[in-house]
C-alpha positions in Angstrom: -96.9 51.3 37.4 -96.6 50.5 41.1 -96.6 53.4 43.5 -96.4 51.3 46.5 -94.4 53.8 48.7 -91.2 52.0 50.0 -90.7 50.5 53.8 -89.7 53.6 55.2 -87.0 53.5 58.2 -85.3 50.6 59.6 -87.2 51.1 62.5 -90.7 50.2 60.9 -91.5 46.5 60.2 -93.3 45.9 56.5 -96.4 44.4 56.8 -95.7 41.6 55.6 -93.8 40.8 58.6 -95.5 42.0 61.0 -97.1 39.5 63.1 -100.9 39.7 65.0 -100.7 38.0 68.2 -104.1 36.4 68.0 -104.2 33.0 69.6 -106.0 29.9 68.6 -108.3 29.0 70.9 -108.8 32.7 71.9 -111.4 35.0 70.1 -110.8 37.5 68.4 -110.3 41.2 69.6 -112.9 42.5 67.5 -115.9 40.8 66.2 -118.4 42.6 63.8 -121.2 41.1 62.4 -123.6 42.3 59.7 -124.1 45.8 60.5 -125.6 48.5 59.5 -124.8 52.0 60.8 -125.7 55.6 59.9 -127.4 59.1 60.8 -131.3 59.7 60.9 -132.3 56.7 59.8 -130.1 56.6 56.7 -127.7 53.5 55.8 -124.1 55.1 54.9 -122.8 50.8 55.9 -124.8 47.9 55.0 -123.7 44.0 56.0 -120.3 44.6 57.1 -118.9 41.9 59.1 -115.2 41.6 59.9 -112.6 40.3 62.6 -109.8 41.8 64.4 -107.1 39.6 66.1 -105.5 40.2 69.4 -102.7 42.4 68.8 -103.1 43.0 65.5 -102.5 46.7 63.7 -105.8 46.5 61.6 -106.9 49.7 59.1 -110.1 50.7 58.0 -109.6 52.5 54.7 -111.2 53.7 51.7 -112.2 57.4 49.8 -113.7 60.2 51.6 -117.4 59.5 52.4 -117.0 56.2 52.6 -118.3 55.0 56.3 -114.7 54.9 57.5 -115.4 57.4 60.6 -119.3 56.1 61.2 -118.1 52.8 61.5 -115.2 53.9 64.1 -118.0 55.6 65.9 -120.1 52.5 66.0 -117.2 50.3 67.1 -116.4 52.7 70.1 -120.4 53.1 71.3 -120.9 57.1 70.3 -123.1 55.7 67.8 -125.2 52.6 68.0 -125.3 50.5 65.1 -129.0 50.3 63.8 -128.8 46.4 63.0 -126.0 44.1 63.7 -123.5 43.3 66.5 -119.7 44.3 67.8 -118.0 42.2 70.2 -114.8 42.6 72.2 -112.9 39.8 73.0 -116.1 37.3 72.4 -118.3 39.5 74.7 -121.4 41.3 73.1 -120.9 45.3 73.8 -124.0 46.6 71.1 -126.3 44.7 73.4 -124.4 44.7 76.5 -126.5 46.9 79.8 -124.9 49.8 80.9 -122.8 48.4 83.6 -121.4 46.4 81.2 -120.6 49.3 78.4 -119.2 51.0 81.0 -116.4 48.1 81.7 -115.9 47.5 78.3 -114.6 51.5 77.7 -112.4 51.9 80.1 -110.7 49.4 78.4 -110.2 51.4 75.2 -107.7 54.1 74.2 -108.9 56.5 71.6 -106.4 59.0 70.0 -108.4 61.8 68.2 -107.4 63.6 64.7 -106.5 67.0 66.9 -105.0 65.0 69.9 -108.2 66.7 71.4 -106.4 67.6 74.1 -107.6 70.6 77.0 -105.8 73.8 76.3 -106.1 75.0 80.5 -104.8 72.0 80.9 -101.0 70.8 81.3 -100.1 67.9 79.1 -100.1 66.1 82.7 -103.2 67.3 83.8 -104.5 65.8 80.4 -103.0 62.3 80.3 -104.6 62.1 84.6 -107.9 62.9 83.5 -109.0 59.1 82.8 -107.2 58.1 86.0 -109.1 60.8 88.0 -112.0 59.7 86.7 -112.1 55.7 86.6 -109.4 54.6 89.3 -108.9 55.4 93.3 -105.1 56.7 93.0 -104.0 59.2 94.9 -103.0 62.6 93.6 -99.4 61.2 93.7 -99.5 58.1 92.3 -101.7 59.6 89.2 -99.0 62.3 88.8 -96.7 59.7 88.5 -98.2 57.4 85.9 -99.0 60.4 83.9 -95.4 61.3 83.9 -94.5 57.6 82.7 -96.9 57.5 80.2 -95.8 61.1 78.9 -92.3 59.3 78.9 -93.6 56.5 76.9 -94.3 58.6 74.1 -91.0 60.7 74.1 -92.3 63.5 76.3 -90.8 63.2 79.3 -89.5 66.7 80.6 -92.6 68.4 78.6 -94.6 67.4 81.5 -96.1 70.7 82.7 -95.7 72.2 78.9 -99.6 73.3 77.4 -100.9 72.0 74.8 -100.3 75.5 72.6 -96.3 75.5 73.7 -95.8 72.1 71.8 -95.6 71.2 68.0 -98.8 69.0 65.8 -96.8 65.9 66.5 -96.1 66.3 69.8 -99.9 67.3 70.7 -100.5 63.6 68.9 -98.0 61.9 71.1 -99.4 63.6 74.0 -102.9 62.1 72.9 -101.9 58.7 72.6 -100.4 59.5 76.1 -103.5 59.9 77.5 -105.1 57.2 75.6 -102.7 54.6 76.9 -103.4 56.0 80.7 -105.5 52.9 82.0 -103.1 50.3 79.5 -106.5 49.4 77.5 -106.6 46.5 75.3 -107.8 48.4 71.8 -106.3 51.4 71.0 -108.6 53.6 68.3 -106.8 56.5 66.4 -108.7 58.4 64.3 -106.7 59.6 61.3 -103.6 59.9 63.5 -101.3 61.1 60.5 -103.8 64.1 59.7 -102.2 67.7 59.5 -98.7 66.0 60.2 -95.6 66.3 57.8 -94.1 62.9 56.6 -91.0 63.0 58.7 -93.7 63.2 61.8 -95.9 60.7 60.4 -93.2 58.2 60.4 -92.1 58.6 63.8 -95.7 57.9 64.7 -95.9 54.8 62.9 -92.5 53.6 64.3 -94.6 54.9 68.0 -97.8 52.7 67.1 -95.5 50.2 66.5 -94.0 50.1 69.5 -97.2 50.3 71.9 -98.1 47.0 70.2 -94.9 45.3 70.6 -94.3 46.5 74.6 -98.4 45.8 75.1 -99.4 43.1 72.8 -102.2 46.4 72.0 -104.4 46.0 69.7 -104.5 49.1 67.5 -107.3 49.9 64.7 -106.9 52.8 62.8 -109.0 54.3 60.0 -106.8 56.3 57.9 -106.1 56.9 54.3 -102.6 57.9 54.2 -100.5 55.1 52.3 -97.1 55.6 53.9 -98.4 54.6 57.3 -100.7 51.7 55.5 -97.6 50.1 53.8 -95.4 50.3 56.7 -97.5 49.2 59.8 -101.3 47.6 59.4 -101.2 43.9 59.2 -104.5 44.2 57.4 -106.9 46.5 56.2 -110.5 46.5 55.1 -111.6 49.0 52.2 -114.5 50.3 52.2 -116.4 52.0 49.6 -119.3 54.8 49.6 -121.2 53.3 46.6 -120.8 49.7 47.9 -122.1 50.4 51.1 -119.4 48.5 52.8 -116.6 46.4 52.4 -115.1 45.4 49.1 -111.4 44.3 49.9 -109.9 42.8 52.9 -106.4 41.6 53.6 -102.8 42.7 53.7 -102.6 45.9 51.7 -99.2 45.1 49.8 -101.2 41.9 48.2 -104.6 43.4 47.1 -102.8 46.2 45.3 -100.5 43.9 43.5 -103.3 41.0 43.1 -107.1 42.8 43.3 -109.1 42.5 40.8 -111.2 45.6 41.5 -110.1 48.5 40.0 -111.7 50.5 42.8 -109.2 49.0 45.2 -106.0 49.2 42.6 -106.6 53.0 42.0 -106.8 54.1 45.5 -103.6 51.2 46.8 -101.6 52.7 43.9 -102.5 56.5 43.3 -99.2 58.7 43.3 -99.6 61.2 45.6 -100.6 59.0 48.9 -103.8 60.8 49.9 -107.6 59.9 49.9 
């Protein structure tokens, strides 16, 4: 039986029509080459290489335990990969010095499972604090691109709301607020549909959508939730905890109707949508 859950609203584009905006002739987004990442000087990934393309909506899925969040963490620098390479748009960043790091982040966006937003601190005062700290705006001119980011999202007139006066989905919009503040070229979420009802969930698909097609963003997301797989990534890699790494790759709708491995037909086409 196929449980592929259905396209969802008209305002969500099925995968297979989405479209990745990578260019010939340009590289890729993301580039990772055989590496190996874990904790303590054990393997949880071994040899995974992969690609992302420039403005593509790319998941990393796959079972709990599986290296989904240590390979996020490699890709984004709070870990370092113990063998192996990650570049961003054809530059080296595992082996890059630190001026260089340091360029290459403020160029990503990462949205947290919690939103992790500061609960002193206005949902303005949030989405400011990467302006504050890597541009010379003035006070006014930050105010106002937080405000238009907020608005972005749907938030406008929740400017000066805290983060404890507004609802889970909100506190997510509010996130990817702060993650679009200096308009980076990646966008990271970190199992952005976590904790949130379905009616939500959607609403934040049709939003990922959207920063993509008003940006040409590129978004990676590791997630598990099948409602936001069908209806928005392009394509996914599955990883797998016994594997080591990667033992599926393309656009989801395809390797659950034609993969071979029952590993990646069981979790594509379980019932109830969760890892």
């Amino acid at each position: 039986m196929n449980n592929q859950p259905s396209n969802g609203s008209a305002g969500l584009r099925p995968a297979s029509e989405a479209k990745a905006t990578g260019t010939p002739g340009f590289p890729p987004a993301i580039e990772v080459e055989n590496l190996r990442g874990g904790y303590d000087g054990e393997a949880v990934l071994d040899k995974v290489s992969f690609s992302v393309a420039q403005g593509e909506v790319f998941f990393i899925i796959g079972g709990s335990g599986c290296g989904k969040s240590t390979l996020l963490r490699n890709l984004v620098g709070l870990n370092e990969p113990m063998v192996g390479t990650v570049k961003f748009f054809g530059q080296p960043f595992t082996h890059a010095d630190l001026a260089g790091r340091r360029a290459r982040l403020k160029t990503f966006g990462m949205l947290f499972q919690g939103g992790a937003l500061w609960s002193s601190l206005t949902l303005r005062q949030n989405v400011s604090l990467p302006l504050e700290e890597h541009t010379p705006l003035s006070r006014r001119d930050i105010d106002e691109i937080a405000t238009l980011k907020l608005a972005q999202v749907g938030l406008g007139g929740f400017e000066d709301y805290f983060p404890a006066e507004i609802s889970g989905g909100m506190k997510k919009r509010a996130g990817l607020a702060r993650a679009l503040a200096l308009d980076p070229e990646i966008v990271f979420f970190d199992e952005p549909s976590a904790g949130l009802d379905p009616v939500t969930s959607r609403k934040l698909d049709e939003l990922v959508l959207q920063v993509r097609e008003m940006f040409g963003t590129t978004i990676v997301v590791v997630s598990h939730e099948l409602d936001s797989i069908y209806s928005i990534a392009d394509r996914v890699i599955m990883l797998d905890r016994a594997e080591q790494g990667i033992i599926a790759e393309g656009r989801p709708r395809d390797l659950a109707a034609h993969s071979q491995d029952p590993r990646v037909t069981e979790f594509l086409r379980r019932v109830d949508g969760k890892g």
